[in-house]
C-alpha positions in Angstrom: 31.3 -49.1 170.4 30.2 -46.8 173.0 26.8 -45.3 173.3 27.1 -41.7 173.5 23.0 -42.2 174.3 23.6 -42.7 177.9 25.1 -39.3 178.4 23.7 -36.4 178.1 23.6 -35.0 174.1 23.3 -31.0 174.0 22.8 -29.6 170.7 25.7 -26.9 170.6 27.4 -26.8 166.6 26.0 -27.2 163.6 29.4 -28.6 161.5 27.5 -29.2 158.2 24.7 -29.7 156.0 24.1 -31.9 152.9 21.1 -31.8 150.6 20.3 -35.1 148.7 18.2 -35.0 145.8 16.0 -38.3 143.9 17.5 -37.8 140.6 20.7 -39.4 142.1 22.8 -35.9 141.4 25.9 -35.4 143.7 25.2 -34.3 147.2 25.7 -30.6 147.9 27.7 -30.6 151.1 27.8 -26.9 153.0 29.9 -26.3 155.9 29.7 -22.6 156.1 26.5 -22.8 158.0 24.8 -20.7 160.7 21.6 -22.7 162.0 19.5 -25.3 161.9 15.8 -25.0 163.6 13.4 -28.0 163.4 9.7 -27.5 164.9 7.5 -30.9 164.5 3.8 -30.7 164.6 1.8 -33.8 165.7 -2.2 -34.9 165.5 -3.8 -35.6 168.7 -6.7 -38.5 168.4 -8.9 -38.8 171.4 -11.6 -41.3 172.2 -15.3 -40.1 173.4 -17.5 -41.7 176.0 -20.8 -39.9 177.2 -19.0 -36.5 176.7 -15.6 -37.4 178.5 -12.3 -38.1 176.9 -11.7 -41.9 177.9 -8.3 -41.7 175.8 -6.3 -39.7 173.9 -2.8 -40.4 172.0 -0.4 -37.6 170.2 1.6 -38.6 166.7 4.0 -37.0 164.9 2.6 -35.3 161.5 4.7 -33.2 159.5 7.1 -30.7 160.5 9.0 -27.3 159.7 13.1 -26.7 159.0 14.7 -23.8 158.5 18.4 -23.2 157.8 20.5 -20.6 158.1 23.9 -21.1 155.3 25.8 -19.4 152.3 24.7 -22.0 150.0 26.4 -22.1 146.2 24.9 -20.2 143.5 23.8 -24.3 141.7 22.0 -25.4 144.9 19.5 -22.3 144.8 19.1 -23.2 141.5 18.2 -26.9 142.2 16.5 -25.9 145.4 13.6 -23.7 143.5 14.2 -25.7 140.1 15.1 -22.7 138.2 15.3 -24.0 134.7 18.4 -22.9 132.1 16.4 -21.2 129.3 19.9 -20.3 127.4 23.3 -20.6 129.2 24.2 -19.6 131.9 20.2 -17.7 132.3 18.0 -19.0 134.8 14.0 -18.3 134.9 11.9 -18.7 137.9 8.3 -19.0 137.3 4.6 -20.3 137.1 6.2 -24.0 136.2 9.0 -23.9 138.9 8.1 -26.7 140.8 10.1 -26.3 144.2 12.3 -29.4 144.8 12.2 -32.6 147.3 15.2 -33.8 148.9 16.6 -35.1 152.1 18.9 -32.7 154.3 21.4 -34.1 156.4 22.7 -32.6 159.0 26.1 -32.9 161.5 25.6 -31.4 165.5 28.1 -31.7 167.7 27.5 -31.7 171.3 29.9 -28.9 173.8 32.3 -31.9 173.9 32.5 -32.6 170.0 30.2 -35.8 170.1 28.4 -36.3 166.6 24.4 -36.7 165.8 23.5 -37.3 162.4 20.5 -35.9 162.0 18.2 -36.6 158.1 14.4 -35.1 157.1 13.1 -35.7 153.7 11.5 -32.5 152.9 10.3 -30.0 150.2 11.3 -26.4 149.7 7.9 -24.3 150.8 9.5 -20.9 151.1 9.0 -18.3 148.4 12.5 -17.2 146.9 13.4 -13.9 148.0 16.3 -11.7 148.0 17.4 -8.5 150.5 20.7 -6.7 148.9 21.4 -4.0 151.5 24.5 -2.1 150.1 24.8 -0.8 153.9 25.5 -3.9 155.7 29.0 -4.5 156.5 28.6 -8.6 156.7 26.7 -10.6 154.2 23.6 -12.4 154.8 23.3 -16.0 154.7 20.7 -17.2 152.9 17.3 -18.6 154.8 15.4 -21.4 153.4 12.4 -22.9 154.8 11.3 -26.4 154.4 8.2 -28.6 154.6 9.1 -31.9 156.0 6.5 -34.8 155.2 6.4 -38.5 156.5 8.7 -40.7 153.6 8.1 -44.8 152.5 8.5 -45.0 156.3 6.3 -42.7 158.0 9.4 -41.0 159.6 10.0 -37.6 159.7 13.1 -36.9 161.2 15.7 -39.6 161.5 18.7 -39.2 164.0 21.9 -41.0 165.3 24.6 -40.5 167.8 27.7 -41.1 165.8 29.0 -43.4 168.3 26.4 -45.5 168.8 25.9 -46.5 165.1 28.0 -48.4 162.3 30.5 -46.8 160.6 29.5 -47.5 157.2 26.3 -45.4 157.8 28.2 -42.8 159.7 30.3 -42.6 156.5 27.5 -42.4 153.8 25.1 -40.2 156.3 26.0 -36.8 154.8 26.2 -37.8 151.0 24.1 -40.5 150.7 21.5 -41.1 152.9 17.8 -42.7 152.3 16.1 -44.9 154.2 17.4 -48.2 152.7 20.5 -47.0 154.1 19.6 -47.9 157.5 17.0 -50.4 156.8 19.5 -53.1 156.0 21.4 -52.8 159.7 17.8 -52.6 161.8 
């Protein structure tokens, strides 16, 4: 196996995007994507000593992701749990609670290297929708999320493709959690 790590990794493509729900439902894979933007946050702790700062260490805290994608009509349901109040109508509400998951994510680098890239986040944007009947290309849709610490106290997770098992580069996109790369660590 070689290690892609020792090279240099420039985020170029963004090939795909899965979202992972708990309830064990089938992963919604999208590969008509447009962009991925990730912005961490982190906490700063110092350590006071007659007025000076005698130390001072920076953690990671929560973060923000935003994609850009024509996701399918079921995922925006799931995404801002839009309950089916007869079939085939869908109500958004006071008691839509916006949805957890994990999205997964596949970058390729300007010479096709893979990173596999995983947050476990929560919707936090409000649903909105633009129809301009002027445009001449349609919009992809642009969802922001809140991405919190897991069982772990990681927020993002990432992997070069080549410098990790196959069997987790395999379930990555569909099926990741953290167990899935607890048992190889």
């Amino acid at each position: 196996m070689s290690h892609t790590a020792e090279t240099v990794f420039s985020e170029f493509f963004l090939d795909e995007l899965g979202f992972i729900f708990p309830d064990g439902s089938t992963a919604f894979l999208v590969d008509c994507v447009g962009k991925l933007e990730e912005e961490m946050e982190t906490k700063t702790i110092t350590k006071s000593c007659r007025g000076r700062v005698k130390k001072s260490r920076t953690k990671g805290s929560q973060g923000t992701v935003t994609v850009t994608a024509h996701l399918p009509y079921d995922l925006k349901l799931k995404l801002y749990s839009m309950a089916e109040h007869a079939t085939g109508v869908y109500g958004y509400g006071t008691e839509s609670l916006h949805a957890e998951c994990a999205i997964t994510a596949k970058v390729k680098d300007e010479d096709n290297n893979v990173q596999y890239r995983a947050y476990p986040v929560a919707v936090c944007n409000t649903k909105s929708t633009s129809v301009d009947d002027d445009a001449t290309e349609v919009a992809m849709d642009e969802l922001e999320f809140t991405v919190t610490a897991d069982d772990n106290e990681v927020i993002v997770y990432q992997a070069l493709a080549d410098d990790i098992d196959t069997t987790i580069a395999d379930a990555w996109m569909e099926s990741f959690t953290p167990d899935l790369i607890a048992a190889t660590a």
